[in-house]
C-alpha positions in Angstrom: -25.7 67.6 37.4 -27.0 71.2 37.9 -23.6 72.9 37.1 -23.9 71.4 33.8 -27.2 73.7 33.4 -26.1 76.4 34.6 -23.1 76.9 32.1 -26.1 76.4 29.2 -27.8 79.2 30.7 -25.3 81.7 30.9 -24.7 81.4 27.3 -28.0 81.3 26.2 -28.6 84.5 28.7 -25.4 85.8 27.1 -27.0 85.9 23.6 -30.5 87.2 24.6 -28.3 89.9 26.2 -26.5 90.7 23.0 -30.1 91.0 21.2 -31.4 93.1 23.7 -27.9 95.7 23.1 -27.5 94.9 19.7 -27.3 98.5 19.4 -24.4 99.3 22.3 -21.0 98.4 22.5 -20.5 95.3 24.5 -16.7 94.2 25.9 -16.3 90.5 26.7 -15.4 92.1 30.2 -19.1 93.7 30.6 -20.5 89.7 29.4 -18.0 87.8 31.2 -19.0 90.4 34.3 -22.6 89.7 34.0 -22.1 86.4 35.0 -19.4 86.1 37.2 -16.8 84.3 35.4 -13.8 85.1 34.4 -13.4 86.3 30.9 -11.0 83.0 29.8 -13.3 80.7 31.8 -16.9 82.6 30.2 -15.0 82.3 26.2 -14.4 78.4 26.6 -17.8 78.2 27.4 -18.9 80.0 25.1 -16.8 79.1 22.1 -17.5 75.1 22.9 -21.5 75.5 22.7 -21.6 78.2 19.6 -18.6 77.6 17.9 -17.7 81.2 18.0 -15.6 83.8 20.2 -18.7 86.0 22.4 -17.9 89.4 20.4 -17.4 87.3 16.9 -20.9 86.1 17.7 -21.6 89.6 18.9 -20.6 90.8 15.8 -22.0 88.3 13.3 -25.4 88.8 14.8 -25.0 93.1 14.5 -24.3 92.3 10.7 -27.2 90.1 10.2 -29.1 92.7 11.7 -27.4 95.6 9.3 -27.5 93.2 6.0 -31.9 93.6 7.2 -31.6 97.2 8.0 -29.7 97.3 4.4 -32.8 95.3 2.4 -35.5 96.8 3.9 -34.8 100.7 4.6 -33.2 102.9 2.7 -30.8 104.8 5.4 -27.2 104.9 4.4 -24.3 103.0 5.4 -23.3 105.2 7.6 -26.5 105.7 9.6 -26.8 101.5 10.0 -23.4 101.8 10.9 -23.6 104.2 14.1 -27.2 102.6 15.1 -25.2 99.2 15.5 -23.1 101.1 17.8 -20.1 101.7 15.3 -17.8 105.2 15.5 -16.4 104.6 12.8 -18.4 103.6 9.1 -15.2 102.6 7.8 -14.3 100.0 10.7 -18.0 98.9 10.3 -17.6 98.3 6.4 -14.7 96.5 6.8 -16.1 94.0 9.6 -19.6 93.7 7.3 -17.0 92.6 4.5 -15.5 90.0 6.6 -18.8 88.7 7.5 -21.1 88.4 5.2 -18.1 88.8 1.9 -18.8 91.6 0.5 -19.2 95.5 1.7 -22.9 96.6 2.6 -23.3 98.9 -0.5 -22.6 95.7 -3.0 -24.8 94.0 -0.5 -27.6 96.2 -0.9 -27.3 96.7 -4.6 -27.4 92.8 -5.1 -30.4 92.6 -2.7 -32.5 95.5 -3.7 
């Protein structure tokens, strides 16, 4: 049935989305928005093909993207931390932590 496809696409257009603006600030308003569902309705379908909340995703792929920024340049913390579209280095440390287990300087030390 061609519903069936469509839900497919609007999360895989969801995610292309979120590496195209890996460096903004992206509300599950703005994705849910984008394609016209609501933002309970665009999280279920979501969540049931990634596993994963849209900003956890969001967020998961921003720290895969700082733990490369981390191996292979040498700008600080801070720096990766407002090019991913963080205010706040501290906040940004803390989520990094979560993610990947432990905080981006450890990370870079262990890496480098």
């Amino acid at each position: 049935e061609p519903a069936a496809n469509d839900k497919i696409d609007c999360v895989d257009s969801a995610i292309l989305f979120m590496q195209e603006h890996i460096n903004d600030n992206i509300s599950l308003g703005d994705l849910s928005s984008q394609y016209n569902y609501s933002i309970s309705r665009f999280s279920n379908l979501f969540k049931h093909k990634t596993g994963y909340a849209p900003i956890d995703y969001f967020v998961q792929m921003k720290m895969q993207k700082a733990c490369q920024q981390l191996n292979f340049t040498t700008r600080s913390v801070k720096d990766i931390a407002f090019s991913m579209g963080f205010d706040d280095p501290y906040y940004f440390s803390k989520r990094f932590r979560t993610v990947i287990g432990m905080s981006p300087k450890k990370y870079r030390a262990l890496n480098n």
